[in-house]
C-alpha positions as CSV (number, residue, x, y, z in Angstrom):
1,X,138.7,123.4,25.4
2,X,141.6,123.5,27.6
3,X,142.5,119.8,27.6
4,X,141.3,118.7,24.0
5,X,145.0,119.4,22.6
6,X,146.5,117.7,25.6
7,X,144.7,114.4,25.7
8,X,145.7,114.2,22.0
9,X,149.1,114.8,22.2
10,X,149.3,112.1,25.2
11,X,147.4,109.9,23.3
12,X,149.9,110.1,20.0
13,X,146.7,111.4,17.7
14,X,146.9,113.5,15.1
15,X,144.7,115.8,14.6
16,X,143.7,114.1,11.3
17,X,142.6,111.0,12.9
18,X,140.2,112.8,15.3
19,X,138.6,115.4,12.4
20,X,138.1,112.2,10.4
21,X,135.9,110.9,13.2
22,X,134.3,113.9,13.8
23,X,133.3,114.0,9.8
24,X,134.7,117.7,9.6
25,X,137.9,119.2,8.2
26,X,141.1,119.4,10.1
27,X,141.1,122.8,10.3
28,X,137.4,123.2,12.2
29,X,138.9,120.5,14.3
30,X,141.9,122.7,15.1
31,X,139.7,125.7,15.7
32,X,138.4,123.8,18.5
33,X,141.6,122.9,20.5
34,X,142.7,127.1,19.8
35,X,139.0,128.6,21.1
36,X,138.6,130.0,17.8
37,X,135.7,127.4,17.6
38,X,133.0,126.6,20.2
39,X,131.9,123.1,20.5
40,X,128.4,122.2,20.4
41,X,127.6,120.0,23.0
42,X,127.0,116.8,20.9
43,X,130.5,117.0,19.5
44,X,131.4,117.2,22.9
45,X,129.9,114.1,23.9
46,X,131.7,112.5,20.7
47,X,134.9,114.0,21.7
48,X,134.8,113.0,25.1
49,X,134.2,109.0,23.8
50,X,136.7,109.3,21.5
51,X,139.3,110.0,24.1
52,X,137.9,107.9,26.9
53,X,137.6,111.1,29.1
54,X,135.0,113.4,31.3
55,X,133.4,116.5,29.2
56,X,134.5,118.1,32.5
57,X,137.9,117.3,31.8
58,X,137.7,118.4,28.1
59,X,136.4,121.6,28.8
60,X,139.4,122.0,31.6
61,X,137.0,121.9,34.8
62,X,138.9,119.5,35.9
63,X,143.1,118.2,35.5
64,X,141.9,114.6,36.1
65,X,141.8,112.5,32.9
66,X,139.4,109.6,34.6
67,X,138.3,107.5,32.1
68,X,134.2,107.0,31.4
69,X,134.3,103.4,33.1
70,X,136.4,105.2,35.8
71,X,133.3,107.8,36.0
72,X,130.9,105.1,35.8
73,X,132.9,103.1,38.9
74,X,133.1,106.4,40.9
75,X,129.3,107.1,40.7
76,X,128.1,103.5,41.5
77,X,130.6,103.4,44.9
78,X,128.1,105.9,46.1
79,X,125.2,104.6,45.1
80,X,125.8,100.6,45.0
81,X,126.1,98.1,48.0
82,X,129.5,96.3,48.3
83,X,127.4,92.6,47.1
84,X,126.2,94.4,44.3
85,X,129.4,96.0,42.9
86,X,131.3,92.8,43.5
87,X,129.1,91.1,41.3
88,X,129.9,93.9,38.8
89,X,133.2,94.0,39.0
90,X,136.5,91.1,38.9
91,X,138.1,93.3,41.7
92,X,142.2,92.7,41.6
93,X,145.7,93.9,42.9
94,X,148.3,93.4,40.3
95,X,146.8,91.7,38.0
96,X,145.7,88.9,41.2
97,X,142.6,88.2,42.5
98,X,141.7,89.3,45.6
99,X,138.9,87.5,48.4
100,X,135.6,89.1,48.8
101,X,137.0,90.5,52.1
102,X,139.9,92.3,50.6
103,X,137.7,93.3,47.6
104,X,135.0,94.8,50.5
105,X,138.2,96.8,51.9
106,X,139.3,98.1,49.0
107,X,135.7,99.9,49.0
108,X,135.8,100.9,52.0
109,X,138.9,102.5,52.0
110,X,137.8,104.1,48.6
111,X,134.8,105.2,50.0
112,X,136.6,106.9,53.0
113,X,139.0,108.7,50.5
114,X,136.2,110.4,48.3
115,X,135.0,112.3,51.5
């Protein structure tokens, strides 16, 4: 579990807080961010909810922290039209909203970037 000490430190956890969750002791949840411990794949999948983060990422297959709604976004770009994912989505710079023409730019210029 490459990044599961990582992510916690960023996030200002202790590891208290996160064995509390988890219903186990601190030190089994320590074992896990050493390797002394393997995680079984459902307390993965808590894990990864808990910190808002990819398994991938947990498990250090990837150095991107995306978020699950970030995840979520990524896979329907690919697989959603631009009407339906405005419909989805409040699509905004800044904190302002954008027109359905800048919104269907934005897309395409993510699009272009994931290739």
């Amino acid at each position: 579990m490459e990044n599961l000490q990582k992510i916690r430190k960023e996030k200002g956890i202790k590891q208290t807080e996160v064995a509390k969750y988890l219903n186990i002791s601190r030190g089994s949840y320590s074992r896990y961010e050493t390797g002394i411990r393997k995680v079984d794949p459902d307390t993965l999948l808590k894990l990864s909810e808990f910190f808002d983060v990819s398994t991938d990422y947990l498990l250090g297959n990837t150095n991107i922290a995306m978020t699950l709604s970030e995840i979520r976004f990524d896979k329907e770009v690919d697989n959603m039209s631009d009407e339906e994912l405005l419909k989805r989505y409040d699509f905004n710079y800044e904190g302002l909203n954008i027109t359905e023409e800048e919104a269907k730019k934005m897309l395409e210029l993510i699009r272009t970037l994931k290739k």
